[in-house]
C-alpha positions, -999 to 999 in steps of 0.1 A, spaced: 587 -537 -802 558 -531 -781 540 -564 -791 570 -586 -785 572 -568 -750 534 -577 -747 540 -615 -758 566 -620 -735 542 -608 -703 516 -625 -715 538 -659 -715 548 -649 -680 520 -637 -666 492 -663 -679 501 -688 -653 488 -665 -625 454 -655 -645 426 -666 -662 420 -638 -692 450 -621 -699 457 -611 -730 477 -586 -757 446 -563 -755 445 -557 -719 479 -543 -717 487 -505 -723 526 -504 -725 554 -473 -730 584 -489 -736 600 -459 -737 588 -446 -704 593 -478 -689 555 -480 -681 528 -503 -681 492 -507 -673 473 -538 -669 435 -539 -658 407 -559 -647 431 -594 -645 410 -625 -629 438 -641 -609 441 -680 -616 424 -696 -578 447 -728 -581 479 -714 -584 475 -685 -558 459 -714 -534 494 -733 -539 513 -701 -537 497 -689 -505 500 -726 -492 463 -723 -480 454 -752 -458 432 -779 -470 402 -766 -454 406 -733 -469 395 -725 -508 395 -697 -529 372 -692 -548 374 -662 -570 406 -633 -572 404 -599 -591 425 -573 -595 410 -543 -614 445 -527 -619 482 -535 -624 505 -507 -631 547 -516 -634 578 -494 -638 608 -506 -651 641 -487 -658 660 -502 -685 692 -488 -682 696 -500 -649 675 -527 -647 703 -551 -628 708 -523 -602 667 -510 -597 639 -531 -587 607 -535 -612 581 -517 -595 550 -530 -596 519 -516 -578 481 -532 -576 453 -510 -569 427 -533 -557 427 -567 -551 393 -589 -541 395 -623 -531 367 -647 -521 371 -674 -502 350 -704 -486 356 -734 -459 355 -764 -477 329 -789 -464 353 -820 -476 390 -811 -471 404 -808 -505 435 -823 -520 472 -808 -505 482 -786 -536 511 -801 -562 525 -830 -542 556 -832 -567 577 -806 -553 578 -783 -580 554 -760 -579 529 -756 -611 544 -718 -616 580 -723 -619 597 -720 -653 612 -751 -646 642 -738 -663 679 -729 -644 679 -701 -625 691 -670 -647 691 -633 -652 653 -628 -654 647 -650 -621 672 -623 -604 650 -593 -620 616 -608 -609 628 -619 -575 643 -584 -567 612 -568 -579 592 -542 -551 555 -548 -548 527 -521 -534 491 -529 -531 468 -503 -524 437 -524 -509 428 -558 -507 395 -571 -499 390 -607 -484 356 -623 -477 355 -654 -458 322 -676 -459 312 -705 -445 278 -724 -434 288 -713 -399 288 -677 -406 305 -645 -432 339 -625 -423 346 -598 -443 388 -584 -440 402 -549 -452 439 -545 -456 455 -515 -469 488 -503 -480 507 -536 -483 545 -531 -490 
């Protein structure tokens, strides 16, 4: 059970980062818990995503750990918890402004698929970061940013 649980985040989740994998995910089904750590966070989609402006590139996203809650029996009436520890992100001024992201309309992370009971789950889930740490660089000069408790 646990490794079909597994298969179906990783199929979720792998749009949104670069290494995730079976292996990096600690699960109780039981309990309704899960761990995931040290997840590089895929640059282009969180670029299209954040709607950065053409001037603006990220260059590298980390989050060291991911920890969900989920309670089965009521899982159309509770929200999916799901808190990140720490996030850092770097990010650069482009010299040349880059292309606008995904000019189709769709963006790259959608399922693509009708809108159904696990688009209602995900979209009513609660998210909680802990810290996030932004660096900002440019030839011009370096910016560092601290935010915590994001809710």
């Amino acid at each position: 059970m646990a490794s079909l649980i597994k298969g179906q985040i990783v199929k979720h989740l792998s749009k949104f980062t670069k290494n995730l994998s079976p292996d990096k995910i600690q699960i109780s089904t039981l309990k309704g818990e899960g761990e995931l750590t040290n997840l590089e966070l895929n640059e282009e989609v969180l670029m299209e995503l954040m709607d950065l402006p053409t001037w603006l590139r990220l260059k590298k996203a980390v989050c060291n750990r991911v920890n969900i809650k989920i309670q089965w029996s009521k899982l159309k009436s509770q929200p999916i918890q799901l808190f990140l520890d720490e996030i850092d992100i770097s990010m650069e001024m482009c010299d040349d402004l880059r292309q606008p992201d995904n000019a189709s309309g769709l963006p790259s992370y959608s399922s693509g698929g009708r809108y159904g009971f696990g688009d209602r789950v995900v979209d009513g889930m609660s998210l909680q970061i802990n810290t996030v740490n932004i660096s900002f660089t440019s030839k011009a000069f370096q910016a560092s940013l601290n935010v915590s408790m994001l809710r």
